[in-house]
VEXDODO-137774 format. One record per residue (C-alpha): y, x, z. Coordinates in steps of 0.2 Angstrom, whole numbers, padded with zeros to 4 digits, always signed. Each point is the difference from the previous one (the first is absolute). Layout:
BEGIN
YXZ;...
% end
This chain:
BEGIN
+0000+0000+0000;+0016+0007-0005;+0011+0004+0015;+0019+0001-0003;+0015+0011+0008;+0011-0005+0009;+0013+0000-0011;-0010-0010-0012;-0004-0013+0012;+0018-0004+0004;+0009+0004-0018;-0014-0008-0013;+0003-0018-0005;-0008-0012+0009;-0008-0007-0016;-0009+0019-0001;-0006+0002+0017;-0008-0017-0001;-0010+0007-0017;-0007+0014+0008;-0018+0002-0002;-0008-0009+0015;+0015-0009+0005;+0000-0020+0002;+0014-0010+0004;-0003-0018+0007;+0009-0015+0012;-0006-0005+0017;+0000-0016+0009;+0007+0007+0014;+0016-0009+0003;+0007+0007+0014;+0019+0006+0003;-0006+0017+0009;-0016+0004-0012;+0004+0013-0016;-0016+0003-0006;-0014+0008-0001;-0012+0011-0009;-0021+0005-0003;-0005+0015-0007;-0020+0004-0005;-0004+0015-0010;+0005-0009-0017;+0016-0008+0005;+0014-0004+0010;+0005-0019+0002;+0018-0007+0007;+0001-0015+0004;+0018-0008+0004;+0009-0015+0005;+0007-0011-0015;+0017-0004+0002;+0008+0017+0007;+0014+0007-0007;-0001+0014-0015;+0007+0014+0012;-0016-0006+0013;-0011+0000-0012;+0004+0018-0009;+0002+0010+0019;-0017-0010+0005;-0009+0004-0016;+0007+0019+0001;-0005+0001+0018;-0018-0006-0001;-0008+0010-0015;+0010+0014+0007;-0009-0004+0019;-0017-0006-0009;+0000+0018-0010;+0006+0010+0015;+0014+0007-0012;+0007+0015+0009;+0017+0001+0007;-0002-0020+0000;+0013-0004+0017;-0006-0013+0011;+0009-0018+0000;+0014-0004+0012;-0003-0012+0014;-0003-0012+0001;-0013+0000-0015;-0016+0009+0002;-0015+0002-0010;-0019-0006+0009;-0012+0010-0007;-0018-0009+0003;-0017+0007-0006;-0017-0007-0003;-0012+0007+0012;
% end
C-alpha cells in the first residue's frame, strides 16, 4: 500500500488522496454533533467512513487526518482537543 509524505498528505487534492490505491471513501449513519469519523484498515485497504452533512473544510481535515493516522504517516501531529482518535483491534 502506497504510503504518502507528509507533505503529500496535506497539499494533494482531496479528489487524489481519495484515488489512491487501497483508499475507499464512504458516509456513515452516525449522526452525532461530536462524531468526525472513522476509519478500518486490513492489509488491502483503508476505509473512511464520515458523517454526511459536514462541512467541505470537515470533511477535507478529517479525510487528511485519518489515511494519514490509518497509514502512520510520519511527522503526522496529533489532533487538538477535544478530538481524539480510538483506536480498537480485533483480538
Amino acid at each position: 500500500m502506497f504510503i504518502p509524505t507528509l507533505d503529500y498528505l496535506m497539499t494533494a487534492p482531496l479528489v487524489a488522496l481519495a484515488a489512491l490505491p487501497g483508499i475507499r471513501l464512504t458516509s456513515t449513519e452516525i449522526t452525532d454533533s461530536a462524531f468526525c469519523g472513522y476509519v478500518a484498515r486490513n492489509r488491502e485497504q483503508v476505509v473512511l467512513a464520515l458523517p454526511a452533512g459536514r462541512t467541505a473544510l470537515e470533511r477535507d481535515c478529517m479525510v487528511r487526518y485519518l489515511i494519514g493516522h490509518a497509514l502512520r504517516v510520519k511527522g503526522l501531529a496529533p489532533l487538538p482537543g477535544p478530538l481524539r482518535v480510538e483506536e480498537i483491534t480485533e483480538a
